[in-house]
N, C-alpha and C positions, 0 to 999 in steps of 0.2 A: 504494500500500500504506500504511495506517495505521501509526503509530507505538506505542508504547507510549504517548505522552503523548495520542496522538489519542483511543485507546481506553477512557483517562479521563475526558478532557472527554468522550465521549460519554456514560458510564455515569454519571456526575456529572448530565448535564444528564435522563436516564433518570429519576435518583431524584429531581430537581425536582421534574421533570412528575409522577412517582406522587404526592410530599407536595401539589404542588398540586389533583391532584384526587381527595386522600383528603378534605382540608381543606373541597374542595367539595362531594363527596358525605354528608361527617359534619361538617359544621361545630361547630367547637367553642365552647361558649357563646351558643349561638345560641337565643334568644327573649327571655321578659319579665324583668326585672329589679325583682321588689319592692323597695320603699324608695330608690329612684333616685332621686338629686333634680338628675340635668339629663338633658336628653333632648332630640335633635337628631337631625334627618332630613337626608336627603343625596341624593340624586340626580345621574346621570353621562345626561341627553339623548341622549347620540351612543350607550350603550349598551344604554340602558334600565335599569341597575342604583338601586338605591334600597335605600338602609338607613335604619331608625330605631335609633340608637347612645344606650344608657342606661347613665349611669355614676352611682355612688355613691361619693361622695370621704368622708374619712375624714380633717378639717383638709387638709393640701396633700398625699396620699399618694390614688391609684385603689386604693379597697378593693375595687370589682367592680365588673362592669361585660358588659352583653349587648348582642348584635344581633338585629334581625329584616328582612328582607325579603326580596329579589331579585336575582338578578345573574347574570355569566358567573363561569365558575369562576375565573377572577382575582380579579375581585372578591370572591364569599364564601371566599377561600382567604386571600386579605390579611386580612378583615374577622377572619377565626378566628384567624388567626397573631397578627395584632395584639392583640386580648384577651389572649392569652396573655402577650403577650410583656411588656404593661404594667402587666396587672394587678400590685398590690402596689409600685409605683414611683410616686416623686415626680412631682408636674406637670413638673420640670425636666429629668427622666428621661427621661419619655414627651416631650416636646419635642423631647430631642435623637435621643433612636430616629426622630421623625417628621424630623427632618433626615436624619440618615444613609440613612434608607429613601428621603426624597424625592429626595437626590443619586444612591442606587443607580440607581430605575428611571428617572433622567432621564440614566442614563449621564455625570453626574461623579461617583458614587463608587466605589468600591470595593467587589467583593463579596468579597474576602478577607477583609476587614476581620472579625478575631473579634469585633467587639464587635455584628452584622448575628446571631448567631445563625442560628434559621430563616430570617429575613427576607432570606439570604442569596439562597433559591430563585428571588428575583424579579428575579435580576441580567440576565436574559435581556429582560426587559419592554424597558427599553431601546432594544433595536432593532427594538421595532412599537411606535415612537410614539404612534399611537393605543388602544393597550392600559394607557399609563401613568396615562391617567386612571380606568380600569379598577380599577387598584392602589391610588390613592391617593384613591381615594374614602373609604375606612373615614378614614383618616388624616385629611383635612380636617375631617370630621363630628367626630374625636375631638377635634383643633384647639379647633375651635369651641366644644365642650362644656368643655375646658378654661377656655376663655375667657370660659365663663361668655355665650356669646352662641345663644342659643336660634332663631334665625331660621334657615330650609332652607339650605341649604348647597347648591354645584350645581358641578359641574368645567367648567360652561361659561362 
């Protein structure tokens, strides 16, 4: 027999899975980005997922910033959560979000953590390791474009 607590974590892990694949069905901010000036493509081999991630920085602040391409719903669900989440933050902002997020799905961090937001829904990734690179595909490409390094990005 479930517990009360049992019945949470399940209804919890419920409303994941719907934001996860609202995110993939209506991805948010997803196509061309005029006036973008870095632009970085990304691909995950094992998945077949591939983004081209275009931001328009604003001195050291992401004023906006779009995706375009392909994936499983992990991937364009991180891809759309993530726009969100950084648009309008510093490069050192969007850094540490891309820590905190990269410890959630590799299982040392924390998905309590208030400071995960949405990004919280991806605390499951975790424990199908091969889905973590799924997740964190948007994230390396955005890395990268931070970094001012324009070459394909790949999670292999």
């Amino acid at each position: 027999m479930k517990t009360g607590s049992d019945d949470e974590l399940g209804a919890l892990d419920d409303l994941y899975q719907e934001m996860i694949l609202d995110h993939y069905r209506k991805p948010r901010n997803f196509g061309t980005l005029p006036g973008a000036d870095r632009t970085v493509e990304g691909h995950n081999p094992l998945c077949g997922d591939h983004i081209i991630l275009q931001v328009k920085m604003k001195r050291d602040v992401i004023e906006d910033l779009r995706f375009q391409g392909k994936g499983c719903a992990i991937s364009t669900a991180s891809a759309s959560i993530m726009t969100d989440t950084v648009r309008g933050k510093t490069r050192a902002e969007a850094e540490a979000a891309f820590e905190k997020f990269h410890a959630l799905v590799t299982g040392k961090g924390n998905g309590a953590d208030p400071g995960l937001g949405k990004l919280a829904v991806f605390a499951g990734v975790s424990e199908f390791p091969v889905r973590v690179k799924c997740a964190s595909l948007a994230w390396h490409t955005l890395k990268a474009a931070l970094e001012g390094d324009r070459s394909s990005v790949s999670t292999e």
